[in-house]
VMD Tcl script that draws the C-alpha trace (Angstrom):
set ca {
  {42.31 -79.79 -96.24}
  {38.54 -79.21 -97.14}
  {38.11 -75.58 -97.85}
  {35.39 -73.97 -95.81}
  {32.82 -71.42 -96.84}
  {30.93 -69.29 -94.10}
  {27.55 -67.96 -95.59}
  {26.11 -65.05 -93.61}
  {22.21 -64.07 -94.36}
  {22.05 -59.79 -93.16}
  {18.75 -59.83 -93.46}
  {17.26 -58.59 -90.13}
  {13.75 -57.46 -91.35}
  {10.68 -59.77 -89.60}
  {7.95 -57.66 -90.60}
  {4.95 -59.12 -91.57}
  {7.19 -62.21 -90.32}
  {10.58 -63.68 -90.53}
  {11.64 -64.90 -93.71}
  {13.83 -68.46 -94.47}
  {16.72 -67.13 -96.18}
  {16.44 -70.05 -99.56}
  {18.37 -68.41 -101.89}
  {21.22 -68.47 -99.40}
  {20.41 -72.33 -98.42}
  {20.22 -73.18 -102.21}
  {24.14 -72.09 -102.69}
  {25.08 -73.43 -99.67}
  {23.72 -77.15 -100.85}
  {25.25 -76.37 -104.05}
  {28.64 -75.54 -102.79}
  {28.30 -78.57 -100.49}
  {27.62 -80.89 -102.77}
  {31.18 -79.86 -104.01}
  {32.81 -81.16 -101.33}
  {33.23 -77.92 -99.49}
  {32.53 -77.68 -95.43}
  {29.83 -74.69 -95.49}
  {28.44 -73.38 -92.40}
  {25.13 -70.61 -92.21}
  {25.36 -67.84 -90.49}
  {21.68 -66.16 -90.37}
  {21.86 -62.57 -88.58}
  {18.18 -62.75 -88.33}
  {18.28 -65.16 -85.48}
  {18.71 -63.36 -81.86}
  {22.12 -61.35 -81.45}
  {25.03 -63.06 -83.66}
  {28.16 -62.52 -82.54}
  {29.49 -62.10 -86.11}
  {33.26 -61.95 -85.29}
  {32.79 -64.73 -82.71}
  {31.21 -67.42 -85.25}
  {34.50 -66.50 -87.69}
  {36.85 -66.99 -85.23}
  {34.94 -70.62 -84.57}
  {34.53 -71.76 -88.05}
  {37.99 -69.94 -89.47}
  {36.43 -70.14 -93.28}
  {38.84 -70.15 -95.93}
  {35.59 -67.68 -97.82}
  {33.21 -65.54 -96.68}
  {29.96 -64.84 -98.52}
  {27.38 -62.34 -97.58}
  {24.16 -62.19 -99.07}
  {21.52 -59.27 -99.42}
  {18.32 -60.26 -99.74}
  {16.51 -56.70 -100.16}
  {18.04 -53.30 -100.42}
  {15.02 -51.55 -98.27}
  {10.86 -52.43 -97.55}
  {9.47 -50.75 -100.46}
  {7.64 -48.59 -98.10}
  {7.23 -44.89 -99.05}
  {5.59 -43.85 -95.36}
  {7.97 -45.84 -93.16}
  {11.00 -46.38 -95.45}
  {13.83 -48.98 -94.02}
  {17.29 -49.00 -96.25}
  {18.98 -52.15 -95.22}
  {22.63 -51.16 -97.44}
  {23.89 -50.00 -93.84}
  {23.68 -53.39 -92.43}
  {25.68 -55.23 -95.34}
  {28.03 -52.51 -94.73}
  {29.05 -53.10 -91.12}
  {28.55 -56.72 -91.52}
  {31.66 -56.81 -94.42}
  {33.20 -54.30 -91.07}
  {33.44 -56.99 -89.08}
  {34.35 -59.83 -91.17}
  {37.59 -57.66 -92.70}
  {38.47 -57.19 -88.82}
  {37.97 -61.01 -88.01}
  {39.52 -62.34 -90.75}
  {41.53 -62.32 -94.07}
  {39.44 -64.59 -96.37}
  {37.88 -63.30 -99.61}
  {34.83 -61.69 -99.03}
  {32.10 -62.62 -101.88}
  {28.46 -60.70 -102.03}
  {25.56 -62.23 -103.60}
  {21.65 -62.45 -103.16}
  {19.14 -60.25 -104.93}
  {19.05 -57.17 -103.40}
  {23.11 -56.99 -103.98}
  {22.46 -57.87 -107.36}
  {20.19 -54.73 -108.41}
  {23.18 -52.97 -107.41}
  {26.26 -55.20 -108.09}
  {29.00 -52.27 -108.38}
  {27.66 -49.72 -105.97}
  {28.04 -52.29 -103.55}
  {30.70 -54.00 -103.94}
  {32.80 -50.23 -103.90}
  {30.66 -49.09 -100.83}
  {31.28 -52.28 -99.04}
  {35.33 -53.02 -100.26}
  {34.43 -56.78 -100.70}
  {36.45 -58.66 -102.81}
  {34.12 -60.29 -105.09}
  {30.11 -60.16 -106.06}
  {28.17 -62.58 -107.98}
  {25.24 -60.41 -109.92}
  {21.96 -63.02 -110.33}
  {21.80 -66.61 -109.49}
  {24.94 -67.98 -108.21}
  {24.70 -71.60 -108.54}
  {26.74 -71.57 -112.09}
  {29.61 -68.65 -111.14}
  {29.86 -69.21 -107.16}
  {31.46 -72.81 -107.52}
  {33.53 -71.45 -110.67}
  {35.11 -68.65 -108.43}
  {35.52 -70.92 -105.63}
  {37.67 -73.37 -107.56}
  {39.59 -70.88 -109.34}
  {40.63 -68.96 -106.49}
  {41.83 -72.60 -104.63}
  {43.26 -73.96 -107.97}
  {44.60 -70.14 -108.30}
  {43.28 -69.86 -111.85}
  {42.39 -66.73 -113.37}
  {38.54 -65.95 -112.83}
  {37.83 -62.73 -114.99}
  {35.56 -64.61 -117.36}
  {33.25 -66.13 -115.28}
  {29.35 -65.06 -116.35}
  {27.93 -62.46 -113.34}
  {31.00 -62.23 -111.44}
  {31.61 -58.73 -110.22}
  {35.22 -57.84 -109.65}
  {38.28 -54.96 -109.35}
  {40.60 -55.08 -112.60}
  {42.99 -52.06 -112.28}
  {41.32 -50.23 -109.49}
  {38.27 -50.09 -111.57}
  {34.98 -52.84 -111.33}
  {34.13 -54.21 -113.68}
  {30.65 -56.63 -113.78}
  {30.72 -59.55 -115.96}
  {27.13 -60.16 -118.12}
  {24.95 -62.95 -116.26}
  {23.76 -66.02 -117.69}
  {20.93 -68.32 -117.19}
  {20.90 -70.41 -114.43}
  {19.66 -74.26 -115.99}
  {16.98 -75.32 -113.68}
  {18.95 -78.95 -113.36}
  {21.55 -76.64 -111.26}
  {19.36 -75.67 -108.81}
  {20.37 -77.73 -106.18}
  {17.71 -79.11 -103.84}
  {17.92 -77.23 -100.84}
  {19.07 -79.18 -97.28}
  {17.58 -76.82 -94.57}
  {19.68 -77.22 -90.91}
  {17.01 -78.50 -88.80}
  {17.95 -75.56 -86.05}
  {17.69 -72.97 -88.54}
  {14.20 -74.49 -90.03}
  {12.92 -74.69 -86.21}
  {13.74 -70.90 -85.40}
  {11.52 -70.27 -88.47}
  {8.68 -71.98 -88.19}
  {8.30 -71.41 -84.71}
  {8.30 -67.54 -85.36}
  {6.66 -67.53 -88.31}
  {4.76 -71.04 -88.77}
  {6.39 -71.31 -92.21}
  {8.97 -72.28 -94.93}
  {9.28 -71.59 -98.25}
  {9.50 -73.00 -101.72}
  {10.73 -71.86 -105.07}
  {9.19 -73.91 -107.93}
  {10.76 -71.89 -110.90}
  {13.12 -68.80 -111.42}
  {12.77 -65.90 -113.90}
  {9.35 -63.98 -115.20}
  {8.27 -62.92 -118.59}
  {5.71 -60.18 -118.27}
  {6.89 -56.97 -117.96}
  {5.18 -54.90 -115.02}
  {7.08 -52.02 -115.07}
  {8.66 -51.63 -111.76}
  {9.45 -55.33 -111.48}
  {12.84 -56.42 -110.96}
  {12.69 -60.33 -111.44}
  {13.37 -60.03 -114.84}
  {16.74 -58.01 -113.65}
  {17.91 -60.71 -111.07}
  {16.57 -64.01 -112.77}
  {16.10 -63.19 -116.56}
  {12.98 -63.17 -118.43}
  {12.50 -66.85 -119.39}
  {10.38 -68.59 -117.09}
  {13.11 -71.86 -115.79}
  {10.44 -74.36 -114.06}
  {11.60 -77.46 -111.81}
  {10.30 -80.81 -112.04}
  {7.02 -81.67 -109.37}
  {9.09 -84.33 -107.84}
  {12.09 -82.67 -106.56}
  {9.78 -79.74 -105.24}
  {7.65 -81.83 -103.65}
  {10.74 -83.89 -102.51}
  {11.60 -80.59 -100.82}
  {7.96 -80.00 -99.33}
  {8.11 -83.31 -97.91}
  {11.46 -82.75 -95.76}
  {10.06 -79.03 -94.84}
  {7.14 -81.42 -93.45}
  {9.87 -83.81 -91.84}
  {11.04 -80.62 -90.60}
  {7.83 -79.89 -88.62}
  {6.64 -77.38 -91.30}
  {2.46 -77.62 -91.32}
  {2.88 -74.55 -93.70}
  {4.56 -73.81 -96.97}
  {4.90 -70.13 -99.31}
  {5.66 -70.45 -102.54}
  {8.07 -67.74 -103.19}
  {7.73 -68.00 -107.05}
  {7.52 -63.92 -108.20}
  {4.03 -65.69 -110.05}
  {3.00 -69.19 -109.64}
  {0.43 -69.69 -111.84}
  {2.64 -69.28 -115.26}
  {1.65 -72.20 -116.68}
  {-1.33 -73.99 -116.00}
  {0.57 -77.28 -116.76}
  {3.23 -76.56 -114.12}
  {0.51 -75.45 -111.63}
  {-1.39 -78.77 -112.09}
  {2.11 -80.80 -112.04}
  {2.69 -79.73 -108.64}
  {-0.49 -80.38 -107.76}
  {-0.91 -83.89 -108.67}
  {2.31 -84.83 -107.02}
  {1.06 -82.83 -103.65}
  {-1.96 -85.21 -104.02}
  {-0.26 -88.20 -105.11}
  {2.27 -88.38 -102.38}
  {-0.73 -87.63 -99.71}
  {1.60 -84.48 -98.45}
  {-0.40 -83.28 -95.49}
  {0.75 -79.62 -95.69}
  {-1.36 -76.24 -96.20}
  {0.57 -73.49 -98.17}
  {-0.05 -70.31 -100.01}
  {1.54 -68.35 -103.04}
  {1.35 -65.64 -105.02}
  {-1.24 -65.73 -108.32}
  {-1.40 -63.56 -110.61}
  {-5.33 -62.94 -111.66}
  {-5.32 -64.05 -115.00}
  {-5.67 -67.26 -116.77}
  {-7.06 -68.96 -113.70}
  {-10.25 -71.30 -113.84}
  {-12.58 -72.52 -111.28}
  {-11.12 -76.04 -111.96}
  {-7.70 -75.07 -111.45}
  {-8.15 -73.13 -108.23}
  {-10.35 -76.21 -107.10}
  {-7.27 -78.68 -107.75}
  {-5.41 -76.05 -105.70}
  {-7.29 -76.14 -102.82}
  {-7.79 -79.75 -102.83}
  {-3.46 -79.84 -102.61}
  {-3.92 -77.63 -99.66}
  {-3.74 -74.17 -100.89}
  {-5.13 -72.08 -98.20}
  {-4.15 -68.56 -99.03}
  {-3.22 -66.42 -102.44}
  {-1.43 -62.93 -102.64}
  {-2.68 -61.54 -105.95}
  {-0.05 -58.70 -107.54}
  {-2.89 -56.96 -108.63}
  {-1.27 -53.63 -108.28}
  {-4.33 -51.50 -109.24}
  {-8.27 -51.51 -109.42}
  {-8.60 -49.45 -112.72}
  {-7.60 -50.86 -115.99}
  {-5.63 -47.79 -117.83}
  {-3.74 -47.54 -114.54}
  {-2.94 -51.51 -115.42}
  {-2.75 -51.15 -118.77}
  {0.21 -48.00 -117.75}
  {1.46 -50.19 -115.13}
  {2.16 -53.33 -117.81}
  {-0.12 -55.67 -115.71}
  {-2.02 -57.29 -119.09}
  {-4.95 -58.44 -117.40}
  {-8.56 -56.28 -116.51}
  {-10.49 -55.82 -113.67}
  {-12.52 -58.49 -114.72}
  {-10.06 -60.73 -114.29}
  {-9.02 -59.54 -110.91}
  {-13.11 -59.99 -110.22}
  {-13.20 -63.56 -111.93}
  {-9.72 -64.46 -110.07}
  {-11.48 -63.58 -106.30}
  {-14.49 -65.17 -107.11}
  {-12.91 -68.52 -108.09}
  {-10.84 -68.51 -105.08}
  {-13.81 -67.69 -102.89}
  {-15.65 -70.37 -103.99}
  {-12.98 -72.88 -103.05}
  {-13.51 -71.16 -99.96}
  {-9.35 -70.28 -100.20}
  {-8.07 -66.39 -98.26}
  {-7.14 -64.22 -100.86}
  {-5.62 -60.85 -100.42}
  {-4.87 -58.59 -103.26}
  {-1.70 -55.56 -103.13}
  {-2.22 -52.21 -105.16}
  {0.22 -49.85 -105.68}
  {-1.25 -46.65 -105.56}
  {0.32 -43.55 -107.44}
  {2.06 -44.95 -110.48}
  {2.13 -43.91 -113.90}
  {-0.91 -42.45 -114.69}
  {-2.74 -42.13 -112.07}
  {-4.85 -39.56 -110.95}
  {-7.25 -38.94 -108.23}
  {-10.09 -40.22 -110.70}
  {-8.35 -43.52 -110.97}
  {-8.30 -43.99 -107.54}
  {-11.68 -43.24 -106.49}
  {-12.73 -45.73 -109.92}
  {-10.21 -48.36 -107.85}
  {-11.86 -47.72 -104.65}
  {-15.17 -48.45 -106.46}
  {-14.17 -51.46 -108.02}
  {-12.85 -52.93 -104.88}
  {-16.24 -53.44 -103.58}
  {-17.01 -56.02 -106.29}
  {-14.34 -58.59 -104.72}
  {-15.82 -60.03 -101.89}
  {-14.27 -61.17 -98.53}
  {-10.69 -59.65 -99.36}
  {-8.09 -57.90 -97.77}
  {-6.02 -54.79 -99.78}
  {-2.88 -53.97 -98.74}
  {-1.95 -50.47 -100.50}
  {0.87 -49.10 -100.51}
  {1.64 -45.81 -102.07}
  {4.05 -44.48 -105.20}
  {6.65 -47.14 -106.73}
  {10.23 -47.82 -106.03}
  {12.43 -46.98 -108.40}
  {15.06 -49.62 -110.27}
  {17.30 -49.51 -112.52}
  {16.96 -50.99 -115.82}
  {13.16 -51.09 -115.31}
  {10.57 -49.40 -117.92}
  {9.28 -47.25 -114.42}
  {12.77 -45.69 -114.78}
  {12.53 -45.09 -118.53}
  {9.32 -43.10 -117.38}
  {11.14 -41.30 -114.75}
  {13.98 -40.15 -117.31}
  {11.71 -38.61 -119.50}
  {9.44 -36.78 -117.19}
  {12.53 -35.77 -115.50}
  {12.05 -36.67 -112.08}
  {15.66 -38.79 -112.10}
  {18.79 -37.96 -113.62}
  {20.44 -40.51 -115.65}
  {23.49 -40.47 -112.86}
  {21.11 -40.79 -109.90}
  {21.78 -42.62 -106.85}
  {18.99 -45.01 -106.65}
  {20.33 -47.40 -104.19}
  {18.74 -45.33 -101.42}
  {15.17 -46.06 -101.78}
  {13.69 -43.12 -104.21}
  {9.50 -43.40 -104.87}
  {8.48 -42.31 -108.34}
  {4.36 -40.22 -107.44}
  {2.18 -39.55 -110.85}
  {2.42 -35.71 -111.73}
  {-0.86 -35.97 -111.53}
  {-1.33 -36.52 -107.85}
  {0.59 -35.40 -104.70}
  {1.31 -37.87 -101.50}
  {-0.99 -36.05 -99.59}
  {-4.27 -36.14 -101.88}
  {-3.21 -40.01 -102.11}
  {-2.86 -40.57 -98.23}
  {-6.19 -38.36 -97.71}
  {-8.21 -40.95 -100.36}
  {-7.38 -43.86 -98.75}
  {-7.65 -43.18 -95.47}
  {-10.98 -41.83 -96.55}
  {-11.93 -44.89 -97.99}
  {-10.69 -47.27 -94.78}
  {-12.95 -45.85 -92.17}
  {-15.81 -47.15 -94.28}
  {-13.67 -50.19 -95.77}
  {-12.11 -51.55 -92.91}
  {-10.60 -54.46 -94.81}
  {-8.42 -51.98 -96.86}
  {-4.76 -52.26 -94.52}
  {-3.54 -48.45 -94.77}
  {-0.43 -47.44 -93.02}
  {1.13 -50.05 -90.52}
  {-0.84 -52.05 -87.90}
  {-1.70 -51.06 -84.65}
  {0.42 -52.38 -82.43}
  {-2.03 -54.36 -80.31}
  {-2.89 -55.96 -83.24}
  {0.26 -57.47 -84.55}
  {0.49 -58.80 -80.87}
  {-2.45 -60.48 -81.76}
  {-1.02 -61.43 -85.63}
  {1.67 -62.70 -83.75}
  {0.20 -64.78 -80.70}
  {-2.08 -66.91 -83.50}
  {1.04 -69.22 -84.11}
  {0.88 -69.96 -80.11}
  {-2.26 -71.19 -80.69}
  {-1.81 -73.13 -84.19}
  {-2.75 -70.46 -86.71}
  {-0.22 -71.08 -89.38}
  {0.10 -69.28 -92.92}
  {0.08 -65.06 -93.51}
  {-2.79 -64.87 -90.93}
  {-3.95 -61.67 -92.57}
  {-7.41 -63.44 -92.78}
  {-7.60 -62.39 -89.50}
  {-7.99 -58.34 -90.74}
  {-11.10 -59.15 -92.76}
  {-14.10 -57.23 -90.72}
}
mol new
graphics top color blue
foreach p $ca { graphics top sphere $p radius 0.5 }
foreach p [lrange $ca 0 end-1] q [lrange $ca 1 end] { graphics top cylinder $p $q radius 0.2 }
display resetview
């Protein structure tokens, strides 16, 4: 008998837009290319009858995956934990295979989890190394105690094995189900893309470096654009690269390029840039791929709240970054995060004043910083004592500069957007994600923020 693995996606959240759920389809090729039967399970999609699909495809294992622990929203916060919770509920009542947990929200919190939930097993980081290890141990019955990032009981207590490095070559090209691709990009116009795994800088509330490591892993041009091609075949007119930066290497950047152009791939896409190192020719090979739209990580306007934050670039690079995307005439939108380390009210009003040197942009601010684990912004929130070293961080705690309360912060901004109407604070209007929304109807695809520039 073939063994059979059910993968379940809890992920529920669709604001701005639903989101593909690629890690999960990356193991899922990876554990079929084994030889395994694997069936998706995505809980974003309608009402799932959870119990009902386990009964149908009677796995022999289970694995759930947790793509984000909450929104990283201060104002409206959303903690997601609950929902991996009741899902592992209703697996344990449906059936008696081993329950795994996985995806990179689970693994900020590997052992937390895996005691709140009662699952059998966790895999902490990338799982395309330690998932097919466990798999064949527990059908060969071998022990599995070594295997790099497994999480795991050992005498009633857990214990979390350290992670290795995924080698690119393992990442498995992903095979999207044609109904699952479909559901997306008719509700979102989009799929997405991961070109490389892992980040090197060291922004201070970041936690790629946690889940992926910090050495950049990039994949080869061809099998990306191999897997742009059949998100085209797929009916995809729109890609996102999910990379935490693109632009790490201007080499890489340029690789992917050339092979867009090359293989005359008629797609648009968009990514996320960080505003440094980036030329006027490079953002002009971009666009001529079909990059229509960059999310800069800017994070702030002032540059000793970036120096504090560990961005490593200036202002003038943020400046020099817009302008070069301007003039290849591609949208560009930049996210602060306002209320870090150091700041102060000063810093905010110099950011405010900065921000009217980028032209034709949309900000998206969002206000004080979630707080990680094994991050330097919780080093920083040890020693001014606003944590305890045994705090429960897996409900969503913001870190606010002494400096500054929420409400000054709030007041400044809002401020600021009655005059700056392309600076996004709070949520949307309702009317106007209707209208967000009804673009796709009419052939709008990408982020369709461009659409909040006034």
């Amino acid at each position: 008998m073939v063994p059979k693995v059910l993968f379940i996606s809890v992920n529920r959240n669709s604001f701005p837009y639903p989101v593909y759920p690629l890690g999960l389809c990356h193991l899922a090729s990876t554990v079929g290319r084994m030889g395994y039967q694997t069936n998706i399970c995505d809980m974003q999609t309608d009402d799932i009858d959870l119990p009902g699909v386990i009964n149908s495809v009677d796995p022999d294992f289970i694995g759930l995956s947790l793509r984000n622990i909450d929104n990283v929203d201060a104002a409206e916060p959303a903690y997601y934990v609950p929902d991996l919770v009741d899902a592992v509920k209703k697996v344990r009542e449906a059936s008696t295979a081993p329950v795994i947990l996985g995806g990179s929200g689970y693994s900020l919190f590997p052992g937390e989890m895996l005691e709140m939930t009662g699952a059998d097993f966790g895999i902490c980081g990338e799982g395309e190394i330690a998932l097919p290890h466990l798999l064949e141990n527990l059908v060969a019955q071998r022990p599995y105690d070594s295997i790099p990032g497994l999480v795991h009981k050992h005498n009633a207590r857990i214990v979390i094995n350290p992670k290795d490095g995924c080698p690119v070559d393992a990442i498995s090209p992903v095979q999207r189900p044609r109904g699952l691709a479909t559901y997306y990009i008719e509700r979102s116009s989009m799929l997405n893309i991961q070109t490389q795994r892992g980040c090197a800088y060291s922004c201070c509330y970041c936690t790629y470096p946690v889940i992926e490591g910090r050495t950049f892993r990039r994949r080869d041009p061809e099998v990306v654009c191999d897997e742009i091609a059949e998100a085209v075949h797929l009916g995809a007119r729109y890609v996102f690269i999910v990379d935490s930066v693109f632009n790490t290497s201007e080499e890489h950047v340029a690789g992917i390029c050339e092979e867009i152009l090359r293989r005359e791939l008629k797609v648009q896409w968009g990514c996320f840039l960080r505003p440094k190192g980036i030329s006027r020719s490079l953002m002009a090979l971009m666009a001529r791929a079909g990059l229509t739209h960059v999310e800069f990580g800017t994070d702030s306007l002032c540059d000793s709240v970036l120096e504090a934050y560990g961005k490593q670039f200036t202002v003038a690079d943020v400046i020099h970054a817009s302008e070069c995307a301007r003039q290849a005439k591609v949208k560009y939108a930049h996210f602060l995060i306002i209320g870090g380390p150091a700041e102060t009210g000063d810093t905010i009003r110099q950011a405010l004043a900065n921000s009217k040197r980028i032209k034709k942009s949309v900000f998206f601010p969002c206000i004080g910083m979630r707080v990680y684990p094994d991050t330097p912004l919780y080093t920083v929130a040890l020693q001014e004592g606003v944590v305890s070293p045994n705090a429960d961080l897996v409900e969503p705690y913001f870190y606010i500069s002494p400096h500054l309360s929420r409400e000054e912060v709030v007041g400044l901004l809002q401020q600021h957007s009655v005059y700056m109407p392309n600076w996004i604070v709070g949520k949307l209007d309702p009317s106007l994600q209707k209208i967000m929304h009804n673009l796709i109807r009419v052939g709008v695809v990408g982020p369709r923020w461009e659409f909040l520039v006034r």
